[in-house]
C-alpha positions as CSV (number, residue, x, y, z in Angstrom):
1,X,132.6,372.1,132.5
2,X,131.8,375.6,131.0
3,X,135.1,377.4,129.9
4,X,136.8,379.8,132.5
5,X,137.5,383.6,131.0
6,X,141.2,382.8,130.8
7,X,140.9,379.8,128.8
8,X,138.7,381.1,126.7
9,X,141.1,384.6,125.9
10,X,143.8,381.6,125.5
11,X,141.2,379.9,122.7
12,X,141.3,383.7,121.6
13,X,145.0,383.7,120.8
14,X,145.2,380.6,119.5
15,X,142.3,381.5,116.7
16,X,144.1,384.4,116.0
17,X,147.6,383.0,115.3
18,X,145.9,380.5,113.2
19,X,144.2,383.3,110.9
20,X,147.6,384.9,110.8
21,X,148.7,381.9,109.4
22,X,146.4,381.7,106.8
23,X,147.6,385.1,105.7
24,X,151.3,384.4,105.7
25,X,149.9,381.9,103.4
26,X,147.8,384.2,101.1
27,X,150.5,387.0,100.9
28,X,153.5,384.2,99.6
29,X,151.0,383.4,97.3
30,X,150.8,386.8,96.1
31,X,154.4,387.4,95.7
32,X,154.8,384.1,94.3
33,X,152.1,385.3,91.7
34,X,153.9,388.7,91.3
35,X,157.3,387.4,91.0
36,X,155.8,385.1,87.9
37,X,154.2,387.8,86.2
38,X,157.3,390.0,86.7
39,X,159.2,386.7,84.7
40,X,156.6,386.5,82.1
41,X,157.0,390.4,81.3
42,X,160.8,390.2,81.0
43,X,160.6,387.2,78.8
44,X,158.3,389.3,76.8
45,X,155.7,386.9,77.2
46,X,153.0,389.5,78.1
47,X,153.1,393.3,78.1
48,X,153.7,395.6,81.0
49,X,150.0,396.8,80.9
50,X,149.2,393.2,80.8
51,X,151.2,392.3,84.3
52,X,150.0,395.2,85.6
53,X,146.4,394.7,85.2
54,X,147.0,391.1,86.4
55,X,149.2,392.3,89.6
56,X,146.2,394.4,90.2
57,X,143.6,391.5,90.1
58,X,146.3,389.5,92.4
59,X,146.3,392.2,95.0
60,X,142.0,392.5,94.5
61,X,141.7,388.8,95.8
62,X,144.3,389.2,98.1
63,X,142.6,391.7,99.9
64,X,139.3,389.6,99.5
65,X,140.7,387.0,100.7
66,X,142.4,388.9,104.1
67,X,139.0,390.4,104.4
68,X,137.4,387.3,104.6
69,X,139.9,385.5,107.2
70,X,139.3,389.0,109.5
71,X,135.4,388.8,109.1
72,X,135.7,384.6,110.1
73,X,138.3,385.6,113.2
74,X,135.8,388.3,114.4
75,X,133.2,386.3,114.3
76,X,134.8,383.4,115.8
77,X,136.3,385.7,118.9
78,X,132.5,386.9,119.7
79,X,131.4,383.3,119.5
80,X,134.0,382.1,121.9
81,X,134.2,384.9,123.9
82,X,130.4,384.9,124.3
83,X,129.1,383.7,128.1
C-alpha cells in the first residue's frame, strides 16, 4: 500500500536523526583530531603554525563532510516526501 503523509513525515524524522548521527560522529572525530594535534605541538613534535594549518584542514573536511550529509538528507526528505 502507498505510504500515508504521517508515515512518511515519521520516515522524515527518522532520516533526519540518522544524519544527525553521522554528524555527532564526524565532529568527535574532529576533536579527536584536534586534541592529537594539540598533543603533538606540546610534545614539540610539530610547530604551532604546523597544527594550525592542520586544525584548519580538519575543520575544511569537516565542513565538507556536514555539507554532504545535509545535501544526502535534503535530497532524501524530497524523495520521501514526494507523492
Amino acid at each position: 500500500p502507498p505510504l500515508t503523509e504521517e508515515r512518511r513525515k515519521e520516515l522524515v524524522k527518522m532520516v533526519a536523526n540518522i544524519c544527525e548521527e553521522y554528524k555527532i560522529g564526524i565532529r568527535n572525530i574532529r576533536r579527536d583530531s584536534n586534541d592529537m594535534l594539540k598533543s603533538l605541538k606540546k610534545d614539540g613534535d610539530i610547530s604551532e603554525d604546523d597544527a594550525f594549518r592542520a586544525q584548519d584542514q580538519v575543520q575544511k573536511i569537516t565542513d565538507d563532510f556536514i555539507a554532504k550529509i545535509d545535501e544526502i538528507y535534503k535530497e532524501k526528505e524530497k524523495e520521501i516526501l514526494e507523492f
